[in-house]
C-alpha positions, 0 to 999 in steps of 0.5 A: 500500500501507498502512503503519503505523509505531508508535513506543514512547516507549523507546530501543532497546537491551538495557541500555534494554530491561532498564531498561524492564522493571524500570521498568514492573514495579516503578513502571507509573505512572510508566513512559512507554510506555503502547504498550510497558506495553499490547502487551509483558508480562514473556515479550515481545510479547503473544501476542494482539496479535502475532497481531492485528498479523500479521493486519492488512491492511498492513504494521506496523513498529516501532521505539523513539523513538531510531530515529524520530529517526535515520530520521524526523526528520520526526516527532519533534515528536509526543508519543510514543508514537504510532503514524503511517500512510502510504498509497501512499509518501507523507508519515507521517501521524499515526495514534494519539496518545499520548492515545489509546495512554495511555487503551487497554487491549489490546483497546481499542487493537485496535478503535482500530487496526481502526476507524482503518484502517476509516475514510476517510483523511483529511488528517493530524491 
């Protein structure tokens, strides 16, 4: 089975979650998370992206940066956010970069995710 883990350049928490709402409402340019600015609005999730996400053929969890570091320690060297996919119980493997997530708009960013799970899997980037 297919998984995929995005990971938002955010701590969890309500207190951090209220702090991010204001931060990327009153200064987006200087917010850090362009996964969070990109798939979350002012009411929570984007209703076309929670769609697309319950939609796709493989298991997606989320989680904030640090959660990754408590249960992934493995991946914290890469930049966030991003997003990572593992096949079949394996090793994560990088999956979007934060590049790739700073430069997507909603529908960008589900053609990357479509045409990423689309394409052969190949060693990790």
């Amino acid at each position: 089975m297919t998984e995929l883990l995005f990971v938002y350049n955010a701590d969890s928490g309500l207190l951090n979650a209220a702090v991010d709402f204001f931060h990327k409402t009153l200064s987006p340019a200087t917010y850090t998370c362009s996964l969070c600015a990109t798939t979350y609005g002012p009411r929570g999730m984007r209703p076309d992206w929670k769609e697309f996400v319950a939609q796709l053929p493989v298991q997606s969890t989320f989680m904030h940066r640090d959660e990754l570091r408590k249960k992934h320690p493995e991946l914290i060297q890469h930049k966030l956010p991003a997003a990572f996919r593992r096949d079949n119980g394996g090793s994560w493997r990088l999956f979007l970069t934060s590049y790739e997530l700073d430069h997507s708009n909603l529908p960008a960013l589900m053609q990357l995710v479509r045409a990423q799970l689309s394409a052969p899997t190949s060693p990790a980037k």
